[in-house]
C-alpha beads as a LAMMPS data file, in Angstrom:
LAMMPS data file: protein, C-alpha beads

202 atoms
201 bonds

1 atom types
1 bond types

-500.0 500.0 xlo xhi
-500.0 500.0 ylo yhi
-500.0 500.0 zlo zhi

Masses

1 110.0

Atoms # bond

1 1 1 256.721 -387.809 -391.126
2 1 1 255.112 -385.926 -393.943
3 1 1 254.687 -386.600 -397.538
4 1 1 257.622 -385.075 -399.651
5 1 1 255.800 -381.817 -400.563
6 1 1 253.853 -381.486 -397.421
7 1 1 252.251 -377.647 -398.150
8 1 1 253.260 -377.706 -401.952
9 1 1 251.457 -375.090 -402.636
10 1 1 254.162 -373.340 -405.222
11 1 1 257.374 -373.938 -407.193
12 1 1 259.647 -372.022 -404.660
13 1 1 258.130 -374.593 -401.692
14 1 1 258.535 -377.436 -403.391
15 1 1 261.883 -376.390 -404.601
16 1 1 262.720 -375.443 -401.066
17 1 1 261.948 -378.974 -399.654
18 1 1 263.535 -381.138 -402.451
19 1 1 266.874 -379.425 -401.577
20 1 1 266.422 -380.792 -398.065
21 1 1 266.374 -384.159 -398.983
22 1 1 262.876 -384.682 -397.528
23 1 1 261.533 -388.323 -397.774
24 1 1 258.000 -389.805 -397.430
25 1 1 260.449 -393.192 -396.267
26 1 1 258.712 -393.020 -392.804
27 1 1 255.144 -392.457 -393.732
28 1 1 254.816 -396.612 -394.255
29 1 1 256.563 -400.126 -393.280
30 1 1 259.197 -399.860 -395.883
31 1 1 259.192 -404.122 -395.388
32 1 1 256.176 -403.761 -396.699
33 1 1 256.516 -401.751 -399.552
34 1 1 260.159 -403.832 -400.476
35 1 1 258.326 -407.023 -400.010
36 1 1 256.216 -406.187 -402.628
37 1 1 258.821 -404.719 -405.255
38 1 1 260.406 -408.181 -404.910
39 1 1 264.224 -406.849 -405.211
40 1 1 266.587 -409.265 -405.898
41 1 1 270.322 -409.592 -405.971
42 1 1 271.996 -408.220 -409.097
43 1 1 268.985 -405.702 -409.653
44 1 1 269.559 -402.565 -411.170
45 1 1 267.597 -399.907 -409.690
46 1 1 266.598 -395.842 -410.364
47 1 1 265.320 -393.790 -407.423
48 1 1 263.862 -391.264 -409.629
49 1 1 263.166 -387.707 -407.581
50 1 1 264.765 -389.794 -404.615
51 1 1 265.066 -386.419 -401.958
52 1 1 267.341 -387.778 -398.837
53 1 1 267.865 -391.469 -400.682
54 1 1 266.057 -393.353 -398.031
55 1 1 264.293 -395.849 -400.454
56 1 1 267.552 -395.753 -402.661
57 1 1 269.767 -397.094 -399.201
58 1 1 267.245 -399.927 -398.292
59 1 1 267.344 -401.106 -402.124
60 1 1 270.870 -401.053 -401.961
61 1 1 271.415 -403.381 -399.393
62 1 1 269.084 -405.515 -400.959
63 1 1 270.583 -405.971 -404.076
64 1 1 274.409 -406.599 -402.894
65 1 1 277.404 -405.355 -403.590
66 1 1 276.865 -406.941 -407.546
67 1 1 274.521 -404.494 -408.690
68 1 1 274.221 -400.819 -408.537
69 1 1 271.607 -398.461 -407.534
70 1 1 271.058 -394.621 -408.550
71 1 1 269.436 -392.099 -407.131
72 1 1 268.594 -389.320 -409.288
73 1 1 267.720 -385.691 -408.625
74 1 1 267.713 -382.183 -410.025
75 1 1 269.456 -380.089 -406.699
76 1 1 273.149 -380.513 -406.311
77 1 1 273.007 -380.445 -402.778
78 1 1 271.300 -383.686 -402.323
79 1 1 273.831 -385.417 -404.689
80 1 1 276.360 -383.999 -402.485
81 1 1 274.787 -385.684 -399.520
82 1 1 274.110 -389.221 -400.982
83 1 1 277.935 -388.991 -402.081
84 1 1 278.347 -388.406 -398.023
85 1 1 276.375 -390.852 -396.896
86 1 1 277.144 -393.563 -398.597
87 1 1 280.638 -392.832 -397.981
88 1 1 279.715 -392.202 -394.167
89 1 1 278.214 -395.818 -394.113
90 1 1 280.337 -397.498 -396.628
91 1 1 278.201 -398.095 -399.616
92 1 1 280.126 -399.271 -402.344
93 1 1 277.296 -399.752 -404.927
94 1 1 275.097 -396.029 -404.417
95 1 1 276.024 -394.089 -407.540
96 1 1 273.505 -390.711 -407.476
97 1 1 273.082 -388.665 -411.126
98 1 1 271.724 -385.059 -410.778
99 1 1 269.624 -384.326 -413.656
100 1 1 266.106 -382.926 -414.316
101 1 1 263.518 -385.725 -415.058
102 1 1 261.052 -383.464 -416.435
103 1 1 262.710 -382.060 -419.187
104 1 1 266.582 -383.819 -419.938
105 1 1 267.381 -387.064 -420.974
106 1 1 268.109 -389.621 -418.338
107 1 1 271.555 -390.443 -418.250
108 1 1 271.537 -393.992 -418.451
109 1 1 271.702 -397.052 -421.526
110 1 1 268.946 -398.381 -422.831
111 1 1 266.916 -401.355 -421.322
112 1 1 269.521 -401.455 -417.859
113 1 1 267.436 -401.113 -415.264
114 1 1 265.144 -403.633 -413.222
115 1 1 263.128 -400.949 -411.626
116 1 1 262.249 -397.552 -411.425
117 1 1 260.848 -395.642 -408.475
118 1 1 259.072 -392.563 -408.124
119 1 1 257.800 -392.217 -404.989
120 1 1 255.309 -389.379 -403.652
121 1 1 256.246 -386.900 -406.677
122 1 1 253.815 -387.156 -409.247
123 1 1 251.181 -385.263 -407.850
124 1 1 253.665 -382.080 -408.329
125 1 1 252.280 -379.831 -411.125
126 1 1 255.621 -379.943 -412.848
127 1 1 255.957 -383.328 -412.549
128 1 1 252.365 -384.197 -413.346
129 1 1 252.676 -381.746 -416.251
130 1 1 255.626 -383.771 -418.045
131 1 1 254.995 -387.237 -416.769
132 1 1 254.909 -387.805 -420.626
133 1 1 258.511 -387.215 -421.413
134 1 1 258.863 -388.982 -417.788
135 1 1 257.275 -392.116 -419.082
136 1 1 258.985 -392.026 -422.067
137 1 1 262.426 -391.724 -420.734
138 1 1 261.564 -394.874 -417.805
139 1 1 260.106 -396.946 -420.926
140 1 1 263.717 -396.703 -422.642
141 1 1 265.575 -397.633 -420.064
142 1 1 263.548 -400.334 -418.262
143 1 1 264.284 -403.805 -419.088
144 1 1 261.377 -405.749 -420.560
145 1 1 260.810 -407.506 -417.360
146 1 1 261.193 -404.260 -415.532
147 1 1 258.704 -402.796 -413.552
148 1 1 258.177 -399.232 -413.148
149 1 1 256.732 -398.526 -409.093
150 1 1 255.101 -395.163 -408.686
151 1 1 254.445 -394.199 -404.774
152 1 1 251.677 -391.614 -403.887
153 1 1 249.851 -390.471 -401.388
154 1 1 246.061 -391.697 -400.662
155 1 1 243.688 -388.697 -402.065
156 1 1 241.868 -388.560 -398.906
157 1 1 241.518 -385.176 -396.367
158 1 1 244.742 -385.465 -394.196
159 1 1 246.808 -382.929 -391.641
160 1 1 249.693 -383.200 -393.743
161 1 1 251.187 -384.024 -397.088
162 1 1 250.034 -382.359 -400.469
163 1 1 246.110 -380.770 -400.991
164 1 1 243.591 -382.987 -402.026
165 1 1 242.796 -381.530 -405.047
166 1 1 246.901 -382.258 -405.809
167 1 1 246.293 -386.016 -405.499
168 1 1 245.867 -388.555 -407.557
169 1 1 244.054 -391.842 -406.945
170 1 1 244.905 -395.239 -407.899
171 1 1 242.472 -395.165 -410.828
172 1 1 243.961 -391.916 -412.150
173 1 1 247.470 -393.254 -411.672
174 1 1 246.518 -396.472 -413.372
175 1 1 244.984 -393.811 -416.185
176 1 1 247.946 -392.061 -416.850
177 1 1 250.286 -394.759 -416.955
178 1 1 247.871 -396.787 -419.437
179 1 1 247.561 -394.240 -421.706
180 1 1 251.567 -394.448 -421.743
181 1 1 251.783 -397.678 -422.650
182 1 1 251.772 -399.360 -419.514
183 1 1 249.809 -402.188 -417.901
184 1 1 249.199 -402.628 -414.059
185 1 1 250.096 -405.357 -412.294
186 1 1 248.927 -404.511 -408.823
187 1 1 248.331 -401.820 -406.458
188 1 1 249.281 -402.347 -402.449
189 1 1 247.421 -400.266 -399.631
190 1 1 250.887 -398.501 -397.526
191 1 1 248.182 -396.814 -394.787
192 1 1 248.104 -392.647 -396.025
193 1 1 250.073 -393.725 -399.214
194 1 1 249.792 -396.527 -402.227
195 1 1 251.840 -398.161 -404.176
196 1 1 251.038 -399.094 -408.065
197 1 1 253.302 -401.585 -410.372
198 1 1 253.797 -401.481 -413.856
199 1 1 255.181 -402.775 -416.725
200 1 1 255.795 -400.993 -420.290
201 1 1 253.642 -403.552 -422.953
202 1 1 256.171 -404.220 -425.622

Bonds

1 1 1 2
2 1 2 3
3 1 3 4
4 1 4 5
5 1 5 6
6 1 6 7
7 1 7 8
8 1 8 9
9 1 9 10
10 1 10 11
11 1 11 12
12 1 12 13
13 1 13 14
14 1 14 15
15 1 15 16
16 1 16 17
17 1 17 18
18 1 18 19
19 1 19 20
20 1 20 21
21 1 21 22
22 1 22 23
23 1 23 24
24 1 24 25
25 1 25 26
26 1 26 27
27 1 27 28
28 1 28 29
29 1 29 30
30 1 30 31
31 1 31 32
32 1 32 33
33 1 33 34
34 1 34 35
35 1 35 36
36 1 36 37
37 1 37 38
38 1 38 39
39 1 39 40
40 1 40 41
41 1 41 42
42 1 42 43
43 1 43 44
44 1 44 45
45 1 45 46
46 1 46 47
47 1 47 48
48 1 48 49
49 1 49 50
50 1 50 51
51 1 51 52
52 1 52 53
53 1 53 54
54 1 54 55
55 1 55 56
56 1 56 57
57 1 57 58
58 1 58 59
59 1 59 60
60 1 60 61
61 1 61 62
62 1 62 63
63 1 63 64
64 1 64 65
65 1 65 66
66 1 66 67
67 1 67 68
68 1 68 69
69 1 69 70
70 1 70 71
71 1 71 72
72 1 72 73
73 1 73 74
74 1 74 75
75 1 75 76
76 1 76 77
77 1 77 78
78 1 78 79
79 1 79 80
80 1 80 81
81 1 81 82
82 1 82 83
83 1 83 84
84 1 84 85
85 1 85 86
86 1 86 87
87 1 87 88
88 1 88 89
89 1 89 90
90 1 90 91
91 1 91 92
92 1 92 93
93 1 93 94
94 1 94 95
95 1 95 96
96 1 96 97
97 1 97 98
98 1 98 99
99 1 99 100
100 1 100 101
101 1 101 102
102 1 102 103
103 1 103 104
104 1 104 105
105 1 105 106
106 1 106 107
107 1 107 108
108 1 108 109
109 1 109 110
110 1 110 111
111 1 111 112
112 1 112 113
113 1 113 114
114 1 114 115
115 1 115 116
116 1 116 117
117 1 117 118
118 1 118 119
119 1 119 120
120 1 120 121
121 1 121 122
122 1 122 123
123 1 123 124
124 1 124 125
125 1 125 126
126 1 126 127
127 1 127 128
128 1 128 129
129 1 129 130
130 1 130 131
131 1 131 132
132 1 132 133
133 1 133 134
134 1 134 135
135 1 135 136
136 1 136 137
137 1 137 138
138 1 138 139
139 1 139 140
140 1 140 141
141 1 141 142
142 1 142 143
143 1 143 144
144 1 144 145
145 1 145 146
146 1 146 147
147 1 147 148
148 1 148 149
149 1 149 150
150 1 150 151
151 1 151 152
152 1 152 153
153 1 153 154
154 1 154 155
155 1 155 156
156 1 156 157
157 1 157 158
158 1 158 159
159 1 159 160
160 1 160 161
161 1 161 162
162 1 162 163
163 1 163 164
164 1 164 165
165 1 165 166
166 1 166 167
167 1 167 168
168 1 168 169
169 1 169 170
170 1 170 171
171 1 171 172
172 1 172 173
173 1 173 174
174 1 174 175
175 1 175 176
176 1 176 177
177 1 177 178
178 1 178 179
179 1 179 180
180 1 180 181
181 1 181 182
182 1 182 183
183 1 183 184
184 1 184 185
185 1 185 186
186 1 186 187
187 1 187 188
188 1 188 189
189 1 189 190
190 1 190 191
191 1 191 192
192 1 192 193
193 1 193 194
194 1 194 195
195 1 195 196
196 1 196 197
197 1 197 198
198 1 198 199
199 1 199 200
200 1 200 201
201 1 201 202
């Protein structure tokens, strides 16, 4: 399975395959990406650009029936079809929110939530081009123990997934999100993806 914007070339693509609720969930052992975002019961959790909500299902059933999860997208049509699913497979704690992360603000309190995803987005030009109002919005509502877990793929020649020159490696990740106000705490090798923790320095 490709990377979200496999052949992201424009905004109509990429608009195109967000509406489809494509998912880079299969690219990698989720285990191992959840064993390393350490979700516990009662956690909050954002799925931020979360596509088909595959990531936002397995955290869900992880955190129990206490705790809520949201995924969060711009397209009506994938809200519509997280509402169905979790219906479909009785999910009682799956609320989704469809909003724009690049531009509104997030619809959410102050310092609820115990993570934040964003997984295989941020190499999107829009995305990339207001990761600072992006940052700003997951720094409000992160708790201080939060941690903010950004997905993307490997910038390395591949037969699918997003150009090279579209990537971003770990160090530019870790560049960006420094110059935000966050600190790393580790990066884990997924196979054609990586995944890179944070936390907003008070």
């Amino acid at each position: 399975m490709a990377c979200k914007d496999e052949n992201c070339t424009n905004e109509k693509t990429s608009a195109n395959r967000h509406k489809n609720g494509v998912t880079s969930y299969g690219m990698q052992d989720p285990q191992l990406v959840f064993d390393n975002l350490g979700i516990k019961k009662g956690n909050i959790i954002i799925d931020l650009g979360c596509g088909a909500g595959d990531y936002s299902f397995h955290a869900a059933e992880l955190t129990g029936k206490t705790r809520i999860v949201y995924p969060c997208d711009k397209w009506p049509e994938i809200k519509d079809k997280i509402i169905k699913r979790a219906k479909e497979s009785e999910f009682k704690n799956i609320f989704p929110k469809q909003f724009d992360m690049t531009k509104e603000a997030y619809p959410f309190k102050d310092n609820i939530a115990d993570l934040c995803l964003l997984v295989t987005v941020l190499h999107i030009p829009l995305i990339k081009k207001n990761c600072a109002h992006i940052f700003s919005q997951v720094k409000r509502i992160l708790k201080p123990s939060g941690v903010f877990a950004i997905i993307n793929c490997k910038k390395e020649e591949m037969p699918f997934g997003p150009p090279i020159e579209m990537k971003l490696s770990p160090e530019e990740t870790q560049e960006l999100l420094t110059c935000a106000g966050f600190f790393q705490i580790k990066t884990t090798d997924l196979g054609c993806n990586y995944m890179s923790l944070f936390q907003y320095r008070q």
